[in-house]
C-alpha positions in Angstrom: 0.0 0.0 0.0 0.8 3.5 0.3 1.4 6.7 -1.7 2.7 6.2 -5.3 6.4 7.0 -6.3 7.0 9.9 -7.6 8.2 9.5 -11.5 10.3 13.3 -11.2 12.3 11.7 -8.3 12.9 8.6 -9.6 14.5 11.0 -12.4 16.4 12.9 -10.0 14.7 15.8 -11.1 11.5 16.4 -8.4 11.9 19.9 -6.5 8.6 20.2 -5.3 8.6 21.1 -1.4 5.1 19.5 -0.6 5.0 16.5 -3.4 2.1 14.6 -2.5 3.9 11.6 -4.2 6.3 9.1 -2.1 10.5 9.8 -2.1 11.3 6.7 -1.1 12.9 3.5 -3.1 9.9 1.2 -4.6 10.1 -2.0 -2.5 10.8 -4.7 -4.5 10.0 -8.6 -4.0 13.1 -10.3 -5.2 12.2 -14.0 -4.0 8.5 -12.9 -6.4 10.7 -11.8 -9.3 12.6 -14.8 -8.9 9.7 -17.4 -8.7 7.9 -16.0 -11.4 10.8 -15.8 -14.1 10.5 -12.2 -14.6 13.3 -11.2 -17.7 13.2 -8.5 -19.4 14.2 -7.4 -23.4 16.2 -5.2 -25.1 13.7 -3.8 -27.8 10.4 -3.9 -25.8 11.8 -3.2 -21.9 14.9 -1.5 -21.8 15.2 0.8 -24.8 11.6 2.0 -23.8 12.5 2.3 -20.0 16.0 4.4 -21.3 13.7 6.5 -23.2 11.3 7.1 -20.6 13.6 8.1 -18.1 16.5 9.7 -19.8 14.8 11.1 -23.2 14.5 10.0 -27.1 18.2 11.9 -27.4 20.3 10.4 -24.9 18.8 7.3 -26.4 20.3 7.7 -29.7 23.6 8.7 -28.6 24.4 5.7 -26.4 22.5 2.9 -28.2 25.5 1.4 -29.5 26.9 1.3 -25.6 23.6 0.2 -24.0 23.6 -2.7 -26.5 26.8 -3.6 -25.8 26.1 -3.2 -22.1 23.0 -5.1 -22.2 24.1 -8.1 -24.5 27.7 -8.0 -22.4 24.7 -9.5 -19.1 22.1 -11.1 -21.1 21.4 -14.8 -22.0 19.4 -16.4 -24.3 15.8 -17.4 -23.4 12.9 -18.9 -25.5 10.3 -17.0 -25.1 6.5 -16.9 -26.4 4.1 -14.3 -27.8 0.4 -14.3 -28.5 -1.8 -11.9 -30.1 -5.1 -11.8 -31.4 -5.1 -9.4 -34.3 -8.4 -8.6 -36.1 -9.6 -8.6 -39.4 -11.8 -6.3 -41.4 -14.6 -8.8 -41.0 -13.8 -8.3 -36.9 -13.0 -12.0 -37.0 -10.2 -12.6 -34.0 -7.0 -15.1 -35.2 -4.9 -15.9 -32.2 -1.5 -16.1 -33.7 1.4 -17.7 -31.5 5.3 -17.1 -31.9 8.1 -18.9 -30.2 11.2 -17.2 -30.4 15.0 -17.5 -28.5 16.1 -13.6 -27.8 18.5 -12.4 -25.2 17.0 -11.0 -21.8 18.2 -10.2 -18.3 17.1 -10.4 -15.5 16.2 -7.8 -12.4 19.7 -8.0 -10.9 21.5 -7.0 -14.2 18.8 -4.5 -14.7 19.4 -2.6 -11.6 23.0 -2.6 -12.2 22.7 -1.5 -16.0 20.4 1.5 -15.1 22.5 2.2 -11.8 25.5 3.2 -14.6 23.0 4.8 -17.0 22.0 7.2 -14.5 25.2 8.0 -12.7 26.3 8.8 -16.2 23.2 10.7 -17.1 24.3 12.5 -14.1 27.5 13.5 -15.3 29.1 11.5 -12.1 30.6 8.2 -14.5 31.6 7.9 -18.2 29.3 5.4 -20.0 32.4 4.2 -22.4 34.5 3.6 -19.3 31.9 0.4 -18.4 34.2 -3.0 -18.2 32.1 -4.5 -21.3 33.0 -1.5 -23.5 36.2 -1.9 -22.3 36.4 -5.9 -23.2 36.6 -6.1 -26.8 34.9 -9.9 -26.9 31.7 -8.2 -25.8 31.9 -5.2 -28.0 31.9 -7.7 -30.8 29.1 -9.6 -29.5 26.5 -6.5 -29.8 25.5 -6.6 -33.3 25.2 -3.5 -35.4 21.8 -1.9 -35.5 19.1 -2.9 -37.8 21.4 -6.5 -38.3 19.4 -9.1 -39.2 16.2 -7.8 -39.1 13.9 -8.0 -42.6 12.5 -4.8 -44.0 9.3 -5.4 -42.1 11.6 -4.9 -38.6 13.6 -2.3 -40.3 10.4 0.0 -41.3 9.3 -0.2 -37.5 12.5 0.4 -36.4 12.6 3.5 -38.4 8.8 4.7 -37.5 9.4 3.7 -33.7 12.2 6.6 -33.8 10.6 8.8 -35.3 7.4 8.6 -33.2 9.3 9.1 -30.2 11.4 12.1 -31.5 8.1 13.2 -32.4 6.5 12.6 -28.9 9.6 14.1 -27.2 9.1 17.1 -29.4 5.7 18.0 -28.1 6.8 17.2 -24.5 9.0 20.2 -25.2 5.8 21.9 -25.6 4.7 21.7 -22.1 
């Protein structure tokens, strides 16, 4: 129970004197995440928790080290997908997809983001991280857009340029 966490402190960046939000640490249930196999992806969990906390533009300009970073922890894991897209007729399809991708788990998370944000913070150097350092798992992170079909590659393309977008009309307010 209790008050939510405030998202400006988790970003360092709260300066409200009365925030009716909670400062403290999230409390976490390691031996949960553990029995429930919790893992987490590069494309779907931490680019978009990078861009939410850090911005579309720091993004950009350390992708190539997050990569690194994250494939330098990861292993591989099969993991399956299900989605029930429609039709024009509104007839549902369940589709199913099994697929092996690399993921990490809480642990390695903590620590990854522990570095991003002491270097968003100007307190660490990103390239200075042991894996960038170690020239096996620099050449373990493939290149961007690698491997993926033109399918992949368009989305890739549009998912950038939505969020540059988005982070443009945050800029707004």
């Amino acid at each position: 129970g209790g008050r939510p966490v405030c998202r400006r402190y988790m970003q360092g960046t709260c300066d409200r004197a009365l925030c009716p939000m909670s400062h403290n640490a999230p409390k976490v249930d390691a031996e949960a995440l553990d029995a429930a196999n919790a893992i987490i992806e590069l494309d779907h969990g931490v680019y978009c928790a990078v861009c939410e906390l850090f911005g579309v533009r720091w993004w950009w300009e350390h992708e190539f080290q997050i990569r690194t970073i994250f494939n330098s922890k990861s292993e591989a894991c099969q993991i399956e997908e299900r989605w029930d897209p429609m039709t024009r007729a509104v007839e549902t399809i369940r589709e199913e997809d099994a697929d092996t991708v690399q993921v990490i788990r809480f642990d390695a998370f903590v620590e990854m983001f522990t570095w991003f944000m002491e270097s968003h913070l100007s307190l660490v150097d990103l390239s200075q991280h042991p894996s960038l350092r170690s020239r096996e798992a620099r050449d373990k992170a493939p290149f961007r857009g690698v491997g993926l079909s033109a399918l992949e590659n368009h989305i890739e393309i549009f998912n950038f340029q939505s969020a540059k977008m988005a982070s443009a009309l945050n800029n707004f307010f």
